[in-house]
C-alpha positions in Angstrom: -35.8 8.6 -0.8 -36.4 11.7 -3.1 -39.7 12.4 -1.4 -40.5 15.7 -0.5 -42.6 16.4 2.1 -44.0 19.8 3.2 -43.0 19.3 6.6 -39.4 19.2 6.1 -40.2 22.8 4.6 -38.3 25.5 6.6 -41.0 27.9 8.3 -41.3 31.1 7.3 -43.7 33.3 9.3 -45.2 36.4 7.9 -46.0 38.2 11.7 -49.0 41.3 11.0 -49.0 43.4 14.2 -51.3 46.4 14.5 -50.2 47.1 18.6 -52.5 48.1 20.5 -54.7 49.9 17.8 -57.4 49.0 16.0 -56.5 48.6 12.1 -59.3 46.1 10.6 -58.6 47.2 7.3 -54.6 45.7 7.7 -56.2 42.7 8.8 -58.9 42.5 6.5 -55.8 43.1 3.6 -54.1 40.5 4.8 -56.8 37.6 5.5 -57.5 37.5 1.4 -57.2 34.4 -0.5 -55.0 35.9 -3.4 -52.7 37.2 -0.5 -52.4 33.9 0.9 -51.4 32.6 -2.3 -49.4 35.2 -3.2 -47.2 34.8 0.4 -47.3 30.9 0.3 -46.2 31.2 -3.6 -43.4 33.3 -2.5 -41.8 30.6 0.1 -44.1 31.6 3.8 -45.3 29.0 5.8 -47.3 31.0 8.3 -49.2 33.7 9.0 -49.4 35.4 12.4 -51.9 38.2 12.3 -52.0 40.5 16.1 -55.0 41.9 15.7 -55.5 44.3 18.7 -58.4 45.8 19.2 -60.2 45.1 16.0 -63.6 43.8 15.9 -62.8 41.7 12.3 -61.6 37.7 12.9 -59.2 36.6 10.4 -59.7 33.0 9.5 -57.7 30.5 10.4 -56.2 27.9 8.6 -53.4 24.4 9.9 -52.1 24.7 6.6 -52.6 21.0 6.2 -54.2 21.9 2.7 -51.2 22.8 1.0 -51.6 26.6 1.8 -50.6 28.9 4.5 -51.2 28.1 8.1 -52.6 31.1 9.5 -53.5 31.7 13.2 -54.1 35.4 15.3 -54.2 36.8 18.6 -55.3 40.2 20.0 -52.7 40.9 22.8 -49.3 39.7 24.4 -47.3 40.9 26.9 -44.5 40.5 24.4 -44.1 40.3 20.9 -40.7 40.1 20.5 -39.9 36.5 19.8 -43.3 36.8 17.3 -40.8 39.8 15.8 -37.7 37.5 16.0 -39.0 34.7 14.7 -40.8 36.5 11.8 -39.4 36.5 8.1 -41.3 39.0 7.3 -43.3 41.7 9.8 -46.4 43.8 8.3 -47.1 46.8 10.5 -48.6 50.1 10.2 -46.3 53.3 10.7 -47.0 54.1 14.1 -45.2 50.9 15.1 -42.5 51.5 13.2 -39.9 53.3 16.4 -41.0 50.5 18.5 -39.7 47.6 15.9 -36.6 49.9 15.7 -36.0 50.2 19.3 -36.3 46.6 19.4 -32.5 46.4 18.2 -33.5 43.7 15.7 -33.1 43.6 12.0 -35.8 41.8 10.5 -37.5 43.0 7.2 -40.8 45.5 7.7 -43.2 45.9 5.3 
């Protein structure tokens, strides 16, 4: 009793999509340490990069160190239960309409 235990932590996914693009620098932007911190001091759990096309590999982390768990993928035939499960989406512009058309409301960074 009055033990706290990271796993009874709700989970709080920061999702990064780029579509279909290439964007390494949005990736690169988000795979930083003080980034990480800065999203894992602010209450996320996860971090779900898309990465699309880009040739830069975010690293990848269980989060078993007291940090954000962080994992990517290049393509899905859907992202919209990454999108509804998401706390938090990071996107460039040009995704923007699609999020919109989505019918969702989730915040967009």
């Amino acid at each position: 009793m009055g033990d706290t235990h990271d796993d009874m932590k709700p989970k709080r996914i920061v999702f990064v999509t780029v579509g279909t693009t290439s964007f390494d620098a949005l990736v690169k932007a988000v795979d930083n340490m003080e980034v990480k911190r800065e999203l894992f001091g602010r209450g996320y759990t996860h971090l779900l990069i898309q990465m699309g096309r880009g040739s830069y590999i975010p690293s990848k982390s269980s989060g078993e160190d007291g940090c954000l768990a962080v994992d990517y993928f290049t393509f899905s035939s859907s992202i919209a239960d990454n999108l509804r499960s998401a706390s938090l989406v990071i996107s460039h512009a040009v995704a923007l309409p699609v999020f919109l058309g989505a019918n969702e409301l989730f915040p967009v960074l």
